[in-house]
Structures are given as structure tokens and as C-alpha cells.
ROLOBA-524268 format. One record per residue (C-alpha): x negated, y negated, z. Coordinates in pm, 1 decimal, m for minus. Each point is the difference from the previous one (the first is absolute). Example, Ala and Ser with C-alpha at 12.3 -4.5 7.8 and 13.67 -1.06 7.14 Angstrom:
2
<east: m1230.0, north: 450.0, up: 780.0>
<east: m137.0, north: m344.0, up: m66.0>
***
This chain:
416
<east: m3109.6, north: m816.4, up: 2593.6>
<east: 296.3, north: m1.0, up: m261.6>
<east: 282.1, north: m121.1, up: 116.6>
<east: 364.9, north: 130.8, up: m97.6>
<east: 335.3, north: m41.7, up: 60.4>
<east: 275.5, north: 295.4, up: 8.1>
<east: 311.7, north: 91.2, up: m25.6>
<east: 214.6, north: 279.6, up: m103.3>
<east: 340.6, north: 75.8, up: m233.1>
<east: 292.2, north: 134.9, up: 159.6>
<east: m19.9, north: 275.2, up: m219.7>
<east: m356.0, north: 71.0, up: 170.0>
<east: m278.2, north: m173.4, up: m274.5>
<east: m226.5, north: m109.5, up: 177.7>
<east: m142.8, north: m343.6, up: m119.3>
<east: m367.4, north: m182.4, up: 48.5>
<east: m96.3, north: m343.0, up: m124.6>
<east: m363.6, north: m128.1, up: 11.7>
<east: 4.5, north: m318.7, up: m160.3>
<east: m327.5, north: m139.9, up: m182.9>
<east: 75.1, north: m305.0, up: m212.9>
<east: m342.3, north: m12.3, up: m144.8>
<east: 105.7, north: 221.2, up: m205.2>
<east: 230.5, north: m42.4, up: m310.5>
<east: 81.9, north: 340.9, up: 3.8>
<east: 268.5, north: 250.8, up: 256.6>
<east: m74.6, north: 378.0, up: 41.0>
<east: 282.5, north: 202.4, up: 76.3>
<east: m106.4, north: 367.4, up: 152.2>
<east: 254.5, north: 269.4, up: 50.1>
<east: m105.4, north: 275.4, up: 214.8>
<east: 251.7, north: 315.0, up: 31.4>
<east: m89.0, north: 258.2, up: 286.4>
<east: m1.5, north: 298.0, up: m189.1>
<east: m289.4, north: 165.0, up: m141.7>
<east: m113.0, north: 362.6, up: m113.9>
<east: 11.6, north: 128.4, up: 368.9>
<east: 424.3, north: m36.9, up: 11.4>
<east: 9.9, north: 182.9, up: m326.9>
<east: 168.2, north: 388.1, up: 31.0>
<east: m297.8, north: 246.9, up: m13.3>
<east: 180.1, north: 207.6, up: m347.1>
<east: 54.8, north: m382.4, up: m175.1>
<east: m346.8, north: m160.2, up: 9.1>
<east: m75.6, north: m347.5, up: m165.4>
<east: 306.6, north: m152.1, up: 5.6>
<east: m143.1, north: m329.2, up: 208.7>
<east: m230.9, north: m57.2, up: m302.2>
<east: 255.2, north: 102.0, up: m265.4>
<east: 205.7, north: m246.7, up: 180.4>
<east: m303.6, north: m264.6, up: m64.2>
<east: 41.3, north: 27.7, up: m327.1>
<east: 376.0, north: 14.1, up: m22.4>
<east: 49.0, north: m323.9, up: 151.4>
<east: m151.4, north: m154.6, up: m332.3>
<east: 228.3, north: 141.5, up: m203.9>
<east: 308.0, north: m208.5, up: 1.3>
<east: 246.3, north: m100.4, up: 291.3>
<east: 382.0, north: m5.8, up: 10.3>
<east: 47.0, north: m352.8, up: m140.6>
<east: m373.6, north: m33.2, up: m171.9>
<east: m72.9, north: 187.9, up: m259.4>
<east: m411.9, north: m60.4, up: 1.8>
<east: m184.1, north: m101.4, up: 294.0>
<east: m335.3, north: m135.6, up: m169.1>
<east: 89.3, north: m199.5, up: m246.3>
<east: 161.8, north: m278.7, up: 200.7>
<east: m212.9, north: m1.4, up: 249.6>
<east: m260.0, north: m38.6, up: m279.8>
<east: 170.3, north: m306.6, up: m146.3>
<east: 6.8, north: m176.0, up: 302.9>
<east: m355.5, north: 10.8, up: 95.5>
<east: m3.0, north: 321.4, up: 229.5>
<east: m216.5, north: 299.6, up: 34.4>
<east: 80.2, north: 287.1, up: 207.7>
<east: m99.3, north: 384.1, up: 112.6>
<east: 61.9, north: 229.7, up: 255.7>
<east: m166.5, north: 333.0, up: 176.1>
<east: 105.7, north: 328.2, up: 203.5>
<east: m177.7, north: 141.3, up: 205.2>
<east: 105.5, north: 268.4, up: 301.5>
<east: 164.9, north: m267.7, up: 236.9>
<east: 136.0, north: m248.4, up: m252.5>
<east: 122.4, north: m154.6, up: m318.1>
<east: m83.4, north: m335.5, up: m50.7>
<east: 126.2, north: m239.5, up: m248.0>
<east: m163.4, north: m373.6, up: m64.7>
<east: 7.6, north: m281.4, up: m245.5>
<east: m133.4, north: m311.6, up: m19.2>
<east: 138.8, north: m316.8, up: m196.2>
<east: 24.4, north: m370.2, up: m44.8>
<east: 194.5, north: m118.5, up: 295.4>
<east: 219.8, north: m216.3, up: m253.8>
<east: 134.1, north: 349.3, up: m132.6>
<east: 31.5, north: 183.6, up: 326.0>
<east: 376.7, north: 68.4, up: 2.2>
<east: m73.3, north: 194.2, up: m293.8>
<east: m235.9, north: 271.6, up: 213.2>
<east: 284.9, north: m1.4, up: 258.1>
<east: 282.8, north: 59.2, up: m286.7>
<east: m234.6, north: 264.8, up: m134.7>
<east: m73.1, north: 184.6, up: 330.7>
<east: 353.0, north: 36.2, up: 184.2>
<east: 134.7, north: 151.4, up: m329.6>
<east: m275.1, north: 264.3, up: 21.8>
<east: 111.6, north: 51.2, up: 411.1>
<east: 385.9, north: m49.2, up: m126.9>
<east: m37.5, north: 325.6, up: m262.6>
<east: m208.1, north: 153.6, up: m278.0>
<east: 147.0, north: 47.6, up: m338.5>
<east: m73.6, north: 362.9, up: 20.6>
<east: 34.6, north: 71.4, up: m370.7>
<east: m99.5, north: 354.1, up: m83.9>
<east: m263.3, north: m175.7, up: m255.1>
<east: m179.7, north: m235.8, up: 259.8>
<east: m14.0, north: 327.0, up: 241.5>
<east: m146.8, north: 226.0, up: m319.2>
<east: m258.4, north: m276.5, up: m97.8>
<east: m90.7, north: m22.9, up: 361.5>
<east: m48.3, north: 331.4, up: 53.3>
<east: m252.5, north: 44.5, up: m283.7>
<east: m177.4, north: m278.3, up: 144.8>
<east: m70.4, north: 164.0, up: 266.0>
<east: m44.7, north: 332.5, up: m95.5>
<east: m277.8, north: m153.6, up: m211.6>
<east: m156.3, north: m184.4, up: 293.7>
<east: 14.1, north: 371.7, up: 188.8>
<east: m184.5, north: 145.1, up: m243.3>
<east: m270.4, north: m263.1, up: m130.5>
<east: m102.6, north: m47.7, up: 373.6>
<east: 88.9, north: 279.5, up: 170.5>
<east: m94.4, north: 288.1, up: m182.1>
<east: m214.2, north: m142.4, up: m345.1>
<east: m259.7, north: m152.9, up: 137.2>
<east: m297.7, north: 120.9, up: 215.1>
<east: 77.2, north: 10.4, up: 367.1>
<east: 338.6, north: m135.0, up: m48.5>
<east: 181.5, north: 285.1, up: 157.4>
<east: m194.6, north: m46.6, up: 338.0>
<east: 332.3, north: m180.7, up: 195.4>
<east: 167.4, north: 344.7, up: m114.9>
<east: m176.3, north: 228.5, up: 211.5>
<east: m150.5, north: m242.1, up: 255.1>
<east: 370.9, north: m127.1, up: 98.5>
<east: 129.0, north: 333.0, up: 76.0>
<east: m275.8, north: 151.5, up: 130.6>
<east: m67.3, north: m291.2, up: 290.2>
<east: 387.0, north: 14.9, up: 83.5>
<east: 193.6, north: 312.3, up: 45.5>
<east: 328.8, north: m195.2, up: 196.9>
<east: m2.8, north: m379.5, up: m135.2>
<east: 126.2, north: m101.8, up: m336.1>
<east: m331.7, north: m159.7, up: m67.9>
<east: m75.7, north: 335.2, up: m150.8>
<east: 96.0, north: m106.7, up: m316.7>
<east: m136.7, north: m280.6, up: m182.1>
<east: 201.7, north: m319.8, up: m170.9>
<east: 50.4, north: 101.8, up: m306.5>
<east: 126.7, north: 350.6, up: 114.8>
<east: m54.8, north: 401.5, up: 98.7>
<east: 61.2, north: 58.5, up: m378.8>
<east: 116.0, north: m89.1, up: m349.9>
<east: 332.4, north: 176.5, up: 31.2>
<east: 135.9, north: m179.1, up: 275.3>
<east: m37.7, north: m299.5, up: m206.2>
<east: 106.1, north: 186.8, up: m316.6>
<east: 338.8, north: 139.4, up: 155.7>
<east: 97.9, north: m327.0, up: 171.3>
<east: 378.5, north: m21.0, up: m60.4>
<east: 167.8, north: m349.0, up: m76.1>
<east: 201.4, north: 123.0, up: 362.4>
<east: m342.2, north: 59.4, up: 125.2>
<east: m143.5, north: m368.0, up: m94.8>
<east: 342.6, north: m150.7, up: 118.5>
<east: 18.4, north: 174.2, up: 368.2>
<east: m380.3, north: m112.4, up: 53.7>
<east: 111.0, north: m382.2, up: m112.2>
<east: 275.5, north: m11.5, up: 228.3>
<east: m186.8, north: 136.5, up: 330.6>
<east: m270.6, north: m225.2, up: m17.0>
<east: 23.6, north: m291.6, up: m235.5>
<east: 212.7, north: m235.7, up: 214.3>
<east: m1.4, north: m336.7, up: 198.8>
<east: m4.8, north: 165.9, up: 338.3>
<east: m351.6, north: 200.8, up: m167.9>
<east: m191.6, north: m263.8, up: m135.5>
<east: m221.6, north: m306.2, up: 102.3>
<east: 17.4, north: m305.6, up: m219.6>
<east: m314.6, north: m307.5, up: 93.9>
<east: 45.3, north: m326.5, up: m201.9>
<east: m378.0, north: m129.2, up: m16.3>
<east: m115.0, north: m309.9, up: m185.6>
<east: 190.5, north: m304.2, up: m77.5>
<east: 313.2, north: 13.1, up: 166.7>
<east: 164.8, north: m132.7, up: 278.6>
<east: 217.8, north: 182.8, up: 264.7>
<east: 351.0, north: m170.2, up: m77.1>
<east: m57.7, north: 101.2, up: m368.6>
<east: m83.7, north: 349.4, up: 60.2>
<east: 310.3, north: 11.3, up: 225.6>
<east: 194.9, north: m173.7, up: m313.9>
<east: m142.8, north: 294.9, up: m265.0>
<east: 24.5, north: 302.2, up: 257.3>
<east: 393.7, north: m111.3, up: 93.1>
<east: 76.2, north: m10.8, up: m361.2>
<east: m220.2, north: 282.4, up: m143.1>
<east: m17.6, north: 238.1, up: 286.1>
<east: 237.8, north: m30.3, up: 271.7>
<east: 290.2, north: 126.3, up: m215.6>
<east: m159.2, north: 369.1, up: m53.4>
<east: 203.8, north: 199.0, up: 188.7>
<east: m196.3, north: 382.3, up: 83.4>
<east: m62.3, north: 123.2, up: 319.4>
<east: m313.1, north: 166.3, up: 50.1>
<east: 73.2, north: 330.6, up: 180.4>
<east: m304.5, north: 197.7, up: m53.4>
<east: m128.0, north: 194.4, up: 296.2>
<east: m389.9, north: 66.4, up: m21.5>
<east: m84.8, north: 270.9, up: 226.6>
<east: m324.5, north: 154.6, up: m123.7>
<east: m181.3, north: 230.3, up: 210.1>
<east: m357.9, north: m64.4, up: 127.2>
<east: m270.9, north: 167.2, up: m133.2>
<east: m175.9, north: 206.1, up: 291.8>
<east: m364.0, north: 5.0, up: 92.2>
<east: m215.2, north: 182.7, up: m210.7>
<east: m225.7, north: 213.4, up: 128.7>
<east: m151.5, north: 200.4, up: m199.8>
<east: m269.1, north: m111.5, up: m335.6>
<east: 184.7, north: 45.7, up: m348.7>
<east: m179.6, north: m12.2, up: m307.9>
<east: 104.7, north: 60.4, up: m408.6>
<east: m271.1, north: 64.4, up: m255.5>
<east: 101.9, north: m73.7, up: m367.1>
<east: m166.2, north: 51.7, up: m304.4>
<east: 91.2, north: m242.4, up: m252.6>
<east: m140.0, north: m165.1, up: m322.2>
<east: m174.3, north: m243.0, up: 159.9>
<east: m316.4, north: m189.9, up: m23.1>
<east: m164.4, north: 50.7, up: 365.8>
<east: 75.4, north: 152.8, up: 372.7>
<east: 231.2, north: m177.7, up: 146.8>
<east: 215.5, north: m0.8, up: 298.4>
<east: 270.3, north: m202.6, up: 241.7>
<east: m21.7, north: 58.8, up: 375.7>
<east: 318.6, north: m88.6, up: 184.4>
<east: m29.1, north: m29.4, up: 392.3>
<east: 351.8, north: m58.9, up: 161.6>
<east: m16.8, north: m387.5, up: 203.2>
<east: 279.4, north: m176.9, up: 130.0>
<east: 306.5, north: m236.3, up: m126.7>
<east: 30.2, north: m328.9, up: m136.8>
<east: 117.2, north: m132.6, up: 346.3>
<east: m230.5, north: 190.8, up: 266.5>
<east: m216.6, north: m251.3, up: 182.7>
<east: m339.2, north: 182.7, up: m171.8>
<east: 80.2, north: m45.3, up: m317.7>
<east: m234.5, north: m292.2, up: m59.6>
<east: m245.8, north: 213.7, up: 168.8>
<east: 44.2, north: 286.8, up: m279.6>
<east: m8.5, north: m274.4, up: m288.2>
<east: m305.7, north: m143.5, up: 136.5>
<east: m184.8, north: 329.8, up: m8.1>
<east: 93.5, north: 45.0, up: m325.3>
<east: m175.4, north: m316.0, up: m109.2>
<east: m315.7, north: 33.7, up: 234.7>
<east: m1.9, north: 367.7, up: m241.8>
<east: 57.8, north: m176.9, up: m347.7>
<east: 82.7, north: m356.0, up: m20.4>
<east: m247.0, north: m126.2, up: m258.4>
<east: m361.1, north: 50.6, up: m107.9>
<east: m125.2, north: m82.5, up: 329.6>
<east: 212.1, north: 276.3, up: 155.9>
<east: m131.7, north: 319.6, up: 134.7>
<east: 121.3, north: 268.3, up: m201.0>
<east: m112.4, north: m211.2, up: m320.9>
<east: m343.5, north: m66.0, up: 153.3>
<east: m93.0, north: 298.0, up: 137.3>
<east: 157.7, north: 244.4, up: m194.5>
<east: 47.5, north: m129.4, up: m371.2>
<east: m282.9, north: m218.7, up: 23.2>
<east: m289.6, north: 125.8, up: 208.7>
<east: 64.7, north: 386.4, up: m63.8>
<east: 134.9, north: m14.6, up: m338.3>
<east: 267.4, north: 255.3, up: 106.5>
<east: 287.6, north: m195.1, up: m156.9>
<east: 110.1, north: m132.3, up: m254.3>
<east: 289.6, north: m168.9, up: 180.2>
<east: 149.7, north: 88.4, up: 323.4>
<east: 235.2, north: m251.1, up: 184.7>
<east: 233.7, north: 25.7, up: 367.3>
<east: 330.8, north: m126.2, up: 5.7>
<east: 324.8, north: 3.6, up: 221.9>
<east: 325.2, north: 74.9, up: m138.1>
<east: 206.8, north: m271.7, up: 152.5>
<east: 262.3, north: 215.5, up: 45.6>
<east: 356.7, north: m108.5, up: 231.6>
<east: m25.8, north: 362.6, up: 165.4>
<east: m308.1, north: 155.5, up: 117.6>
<east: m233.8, north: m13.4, up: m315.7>
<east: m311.8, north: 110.4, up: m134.0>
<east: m359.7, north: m138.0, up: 13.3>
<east: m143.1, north: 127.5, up: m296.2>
<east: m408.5, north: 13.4, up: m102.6>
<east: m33.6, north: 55.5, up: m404.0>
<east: m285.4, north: 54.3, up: m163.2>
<east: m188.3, north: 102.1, up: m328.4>
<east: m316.3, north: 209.0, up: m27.6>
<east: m310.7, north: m23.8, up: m214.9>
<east: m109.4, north: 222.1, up: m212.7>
<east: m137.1, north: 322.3, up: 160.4>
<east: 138.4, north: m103.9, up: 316.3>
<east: 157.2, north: 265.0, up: 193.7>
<east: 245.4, north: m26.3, up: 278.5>
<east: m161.5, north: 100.1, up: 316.9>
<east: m265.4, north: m198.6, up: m88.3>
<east: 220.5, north: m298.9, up: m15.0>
<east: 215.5, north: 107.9, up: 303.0>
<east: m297.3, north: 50.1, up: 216.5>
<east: m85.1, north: m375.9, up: m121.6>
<east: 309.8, north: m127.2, up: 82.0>
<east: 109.9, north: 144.8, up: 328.6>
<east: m351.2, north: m208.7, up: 148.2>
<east: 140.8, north: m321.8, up: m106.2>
<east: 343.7, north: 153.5, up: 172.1>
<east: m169.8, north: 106.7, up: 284.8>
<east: m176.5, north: m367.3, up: 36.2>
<east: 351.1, north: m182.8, up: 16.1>
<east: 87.7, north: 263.4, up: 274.5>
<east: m303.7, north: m83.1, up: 194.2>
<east: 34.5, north: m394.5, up: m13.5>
<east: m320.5, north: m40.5, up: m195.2>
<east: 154.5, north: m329.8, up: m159.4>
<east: m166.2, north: m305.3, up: 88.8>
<east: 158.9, north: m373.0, up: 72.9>
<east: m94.9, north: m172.6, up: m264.4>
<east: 144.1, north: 302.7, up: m243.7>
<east: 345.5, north: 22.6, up: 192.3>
<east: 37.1, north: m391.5, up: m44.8>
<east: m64.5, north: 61.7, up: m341.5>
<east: 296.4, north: 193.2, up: m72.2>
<east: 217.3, north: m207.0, up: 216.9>
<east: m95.6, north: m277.3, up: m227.6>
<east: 73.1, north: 174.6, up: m309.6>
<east: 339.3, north: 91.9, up: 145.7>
<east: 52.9, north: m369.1, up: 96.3>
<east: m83.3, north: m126.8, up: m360.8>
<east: 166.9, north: 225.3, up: m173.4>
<east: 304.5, north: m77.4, up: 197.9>
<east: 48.6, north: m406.6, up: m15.0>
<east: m40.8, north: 66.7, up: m343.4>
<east: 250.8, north: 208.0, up: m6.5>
<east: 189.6, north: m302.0, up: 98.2>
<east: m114.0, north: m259.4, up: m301.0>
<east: 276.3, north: 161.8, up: m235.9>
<east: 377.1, north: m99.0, up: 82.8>
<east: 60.2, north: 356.6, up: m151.3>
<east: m249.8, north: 167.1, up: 230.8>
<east: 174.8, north: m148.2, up: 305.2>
<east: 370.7, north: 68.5, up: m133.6>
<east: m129.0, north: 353.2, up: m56.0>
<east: m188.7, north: 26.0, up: 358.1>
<east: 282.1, north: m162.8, up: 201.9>
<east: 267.1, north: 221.0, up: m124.9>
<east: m249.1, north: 322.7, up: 82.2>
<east: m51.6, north: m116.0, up: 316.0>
<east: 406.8, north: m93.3, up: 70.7>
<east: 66.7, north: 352.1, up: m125.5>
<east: m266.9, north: 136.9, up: 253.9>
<east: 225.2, north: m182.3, up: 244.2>
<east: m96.8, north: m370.0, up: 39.1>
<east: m157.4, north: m195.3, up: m242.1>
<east: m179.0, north: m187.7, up: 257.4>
<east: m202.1, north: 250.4, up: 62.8>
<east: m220.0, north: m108.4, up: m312.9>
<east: m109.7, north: m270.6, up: 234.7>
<east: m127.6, north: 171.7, up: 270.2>
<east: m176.1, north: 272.1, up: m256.0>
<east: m375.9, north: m166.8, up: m9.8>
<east: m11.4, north: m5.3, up: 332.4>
<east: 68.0, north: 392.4, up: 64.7>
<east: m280.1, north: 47.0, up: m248.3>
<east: m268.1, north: m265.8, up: 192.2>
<east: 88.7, north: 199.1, up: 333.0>
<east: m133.3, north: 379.8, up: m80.8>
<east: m315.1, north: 88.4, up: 160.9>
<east: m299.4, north: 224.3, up: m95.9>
<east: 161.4, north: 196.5, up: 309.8>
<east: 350.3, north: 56.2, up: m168.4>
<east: m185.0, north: 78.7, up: m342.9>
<east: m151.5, north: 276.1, up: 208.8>
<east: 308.0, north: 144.0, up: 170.3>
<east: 202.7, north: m25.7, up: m297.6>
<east: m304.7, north: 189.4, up: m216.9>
<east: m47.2, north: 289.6, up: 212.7>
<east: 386.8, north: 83.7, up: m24.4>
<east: m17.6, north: m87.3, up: m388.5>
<east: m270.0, north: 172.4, up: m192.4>
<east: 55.3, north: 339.7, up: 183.5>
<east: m7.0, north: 321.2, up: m218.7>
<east: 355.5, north: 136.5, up: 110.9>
<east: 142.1, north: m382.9, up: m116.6>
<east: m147.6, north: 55.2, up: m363.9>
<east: 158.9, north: 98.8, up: m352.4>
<east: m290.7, north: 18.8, up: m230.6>
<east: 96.3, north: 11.6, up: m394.6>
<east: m314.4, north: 74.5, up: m197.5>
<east: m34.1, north: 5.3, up: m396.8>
<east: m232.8, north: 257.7, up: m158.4>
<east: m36.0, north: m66.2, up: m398.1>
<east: 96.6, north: 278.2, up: m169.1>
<east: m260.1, north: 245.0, up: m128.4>
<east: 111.9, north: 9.4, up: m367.9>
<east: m45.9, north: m361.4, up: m35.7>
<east: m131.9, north: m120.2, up: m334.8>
<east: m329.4, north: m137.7, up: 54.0>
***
């Protein structure tokens, strides 16, 4: 169990401190609720532009990286549909430096017209050399929108298209700041070595004098049942058949979501897993093929991907597949093999918990989800599924009218 204490700013920060004094070192995570989903449809990318921007110099500090640098620190961040999240770690001798360096990014950006330009072509760049230059890379593209027709997850992180990040307006970048990037927005966790009173001390001197209210309104309309099959073909320059199947499954906080994560990994958690086995191994019919869940806040995606051999062909693959489907559906999972995956689960989650930056970064998901105590009682959701509810939740699952299939067909005029 990891114990925390909380409290919150009365301009709305929310604050968590797990202290671990075996440590000599404090991680400081900075989660801010807004992710590609609360972006306007026609101006697409601007929660990962905003990723980037945040690197490029503050109101009162020039550089971001080079002080933290100095003192010891190392730092990163990610975007992803739901979120932006910010973390550091550093020597807990030099931690007021991470909290001088943070509420300066949360006070205001420097939004020079140069840090916005070199940004931009930053990510531009990124669009293209892993969007649309290498093989496959433009799957999210045409998978997003074609599984969701209502929701913003239609489009992926990075954005609909090039030209939403290459007309971005310095008005544009400032309006986007100001909605989301505030106190009342974000979720700060203090993990490592430091104690309570001293992240009280830091946060009333760093933090509690940022004054923006947080006045966004996020009213996004629910995606409605599918119900009827979708499918894309491409043809691309690429190496082999391919393809992405998307079946719709429920959000982060419905009860059978650990039932939906733990069929994914009875599918394709590991060489002892049945696709791998039966599939890639015994029938030679892939060359890689994995089943994953998107993890989304809203209702997300559970997602099967896989690669073909050479002089495989689709049906013969589908047919293949849908049996080891159909076998979930029907319960044929023994005991032993559901404890397995439990197991795996369990391991891979107290490990999560070995890194003070792991369990900054978990608590504040979790307090964003709405109580970060809810980490605690995670493991056992997981240990209580049944072989019954895989069964109920399969059947409902891996129907045809809940599938978007995206397949890749290599293009005819390939060089050999």
C-alpha cells in the first residue's frame, strides 16, 4: 500500500506527498487534465505542441534544461489523449530548484515568436518521420477516425494534420495556455525524500501565489454504439500484410475494465501467451501479432495488431484468429492459465512501485481519475475477475458490428 498525504492550494493545485527517505532523491510530477480529446476539431495538436512549448523558456527563466542539469536533475514528459504530464527527478538537496523551475512554467510561457517557430518545426518533423515516412506509421490516421465518428479520440496526439500545426497563431498557442494550463487544472505528487511540512514550505512559496482560475468546461459528447463492421484497405510501401483491429470496450473507470485488460494479456502477454503460441509459433502465420487496450479516460479501444508472413493472406489469418476469439468467448481458459495472468499483472504492478518516479507519476493519474487511493485498491479488482466475467465481457467484445479493421496491402510496384 503507498501511503500519502494531501492537500490542496486555494487557488485549486492539488498537492500529494509520499515520502521515502531511502532515497536521496525527490520526484516532482505535474499532471495537467488536458489532452488531445479537449483540443477544437479544425486546431489539432496543440496538447503536444504545448509539450514541447513548455521547454522553451518561461516568463522569468529563460532555459529550462540547463539548470535543472546543473543541479543533478533529469526530466521528460508525454501526451497522450487524456493528459499532459510533466516529471523530474533530482537530488533532494536541490529540490527548491524543480519547484522554482515548475511554477514559472504554470505562472507563463515566454511565448517568443522564435521558441513557437522552433517548436513548430519540431513537430512538424515528428508528424512526418512517424506519421507518414515510415511503413505503417500512418495506421492511427485512419484507424482513429474510422472507430469514432462522435468522440474526439478520432484524431490522434500529434494531430488530424500538418496544417493545423503549421497555422497555429501566437493568439492560438496563448488562448490554449490560458484554458488549461492552471493551478485549478493540474495535479502536482512530491515522491521521494521529502517530508510533508517541507512540501507545504516549497508549495506556499512556489505555488500558492499563482493566481488563474481554471474555467474550462469539458463537455464532450459520447461516442454511440457501433453497430455495424468498418474496415479500410491501404496499399502502401510496405514490407508485409498488415492490419489493426479496433473493437470498442469500456472506460478507464467501469468496473470491467480489469476484465478487458486481462483478456488482452491471456491474448498476448509474452511468449507463453496464446496468440504468440498458437499463431506465430505453431502455424507460422505471423511474424508478430500482439493485443492491447488503449487505456483510454473515455470509452477506449481494445486493439489486436498484427504482422503477416510472407505469402500469408488475410482470410487465412482471420479464419485463424477468430478460433482463438471464439475460445475466450467460450471460457476455454483453464485455472492455472487465468492465475497466470493475474500474476503477471500483480508483478508488473509492485514494480511499478520500486521507482519514487513511478509512484509520483501513478498517484497523480490516479488523483486525476478522482482519488488517488484508488491505486490501492487496484490489484485487488484485477485478482477478483472470473473465467465467467472473461466470458460475458468476450461475447459483447469481439462481435463483428464492434470492429474497425485497418489492413495494409504492399503496393504492387514495389521494388523487389
Amino acid at each position: 500500500m503507498i501511503q500519502f498525504d494531501k492537500f490542496t492550494l486555494d487557488n485549486g493545485l492539488r498537492v500529494l506527498v509520499h515520502s521515502d527517505h531511502s532515497t536521496p532523491l525527490m520526484a516532482m510530477n505535474i499532471l495537467y487534465g488536458v489532452g488531445a480529446r479537449d483540443e477544437n476539431p479544425d486546431r489539432t495538436g496543440f496538447a503536444h505542441l504545448f509539450e514541447h512549448l513548455m521547454f522553451g523558456g518561461s516568463i522569468n527563466i529563460p532555459e529550462y534544461d540547463k539548470p535543472l542539469e546543473l543541479a543533478g536533475g533529469d526530466n521528460n514528459a508525454f501526451t497522450n489523449n487524456d493528459i499532459t504530464n510533466y516529471y523530474l527527478t533530482i537530488p533532494s538537496m536541490n529540490m527548491e530548484l524543480a519547484f522554482w523551475l515548475e511554477s514559472d512554467r504554470m505562472l507563463d510561457l515566454a511565448f517568443t515568436p522564435q521558441s513557437l517557430e522552433v517548436q513548430r518545426k519540431v513537430v512538424i518533423e515528428e508528424f512526418k518521420q512517424r506519421y507518414l515516412n515510415q511503413p505503417y506509421g500512418d495506421a492511427w490516421l485512419h484507424l482513429r477516425p474510422m472507430a469514432y465518428k462522435v468522440h474526439p479520440y478520432q484524431w490522434a496526439t500529434i494531430g488530424k494534420e500538418i496544417s493545423h500545426i503549421e497555422n497555429a497563431t501566437m493568439e492560438d498557442v496563448k488562448a490554449f495556455y490560458s484554458k488549461w494550463y492552471n493551478p485549478g487544472n493540474a495535479v502536482m505528487v512530491l515522491s521521494g525524500n521529502i517530508t510533508l511540512e517541507k512540501a507545504r514550505e516549497m508549495c506556499d512559496k512556489w505555488f500558492a501565489p499563482i493566481q488563474k482560475k481554471h474555467e474550462a468546461v469539458r463537455n464532450l459528447p459520447k461516442e454511440p454504439k457501433q453497430t455495424e463492421f468498418r474496415d479500410v484497405v491501404l496499399e502502401r510501401n510496405v514490407p508485409f500484410r498488415s492490419f489493426y483491429r479496433a473493437y470498442h470496450m469500456v472506460n478507464r473507470l467501469h468496473p470491467d475494465y480489469p476484465i478487458y485488460d486481462l483478456i488482452s494479456d491471456l491474448l498476448s502477454n509474452g511468449a507463453s501467451s496464446r496468440l504468440y503460441q498458437r499463431l506465430s509459433k505453431d502455424q507460422e502465420l505471423f511474424s508478430n501479432i500482439n493485443a492491447y487496450i488503449s487505456g483510454d479516460v473515455d470509452d477506449g479501444t481494445f486493439i489486436i495488431h498484427g504482422e503477416l508472413n510472407d505469402g500469408r493472406s488475410f482470410s487465412e489469418v482471420f479464419d485463424a484468429l477468430d478460433v482463438e476469439l471464439q475460445e475466450i468467448i467460450d471460457g476455454k481458459i483453464g485455472a492455472a492459465e487465468m492465475e497466470k495472468v493475474k500474476n503477471k499483472y500483480e508483478s508488473t504492478f509492485e514494480f511499478s512501485k520500486t521507482s519514487v518516479l513511478n509512484k509520483a507519476m501513478n498517484l497523480a493519474y490516479y488523483e486525476w481519475l478522482g482519488d488517488a487511493s484508488m491505486m490501492n485498491d487496484e490489484l485487488a479488482k484485477y485478482k477478483m475477475v472470473s473465467i465467467e466475467d472473461v466470458k460475458r465481457v468476450a461475447a459483447s467484445l469481439f462481435c463483428r458490428e464492434n470492429l474497425s479493421e485497418l489492413k495494409y496491402e504492399p503496393s504492387q510496384n514495389q521494388e523487389s
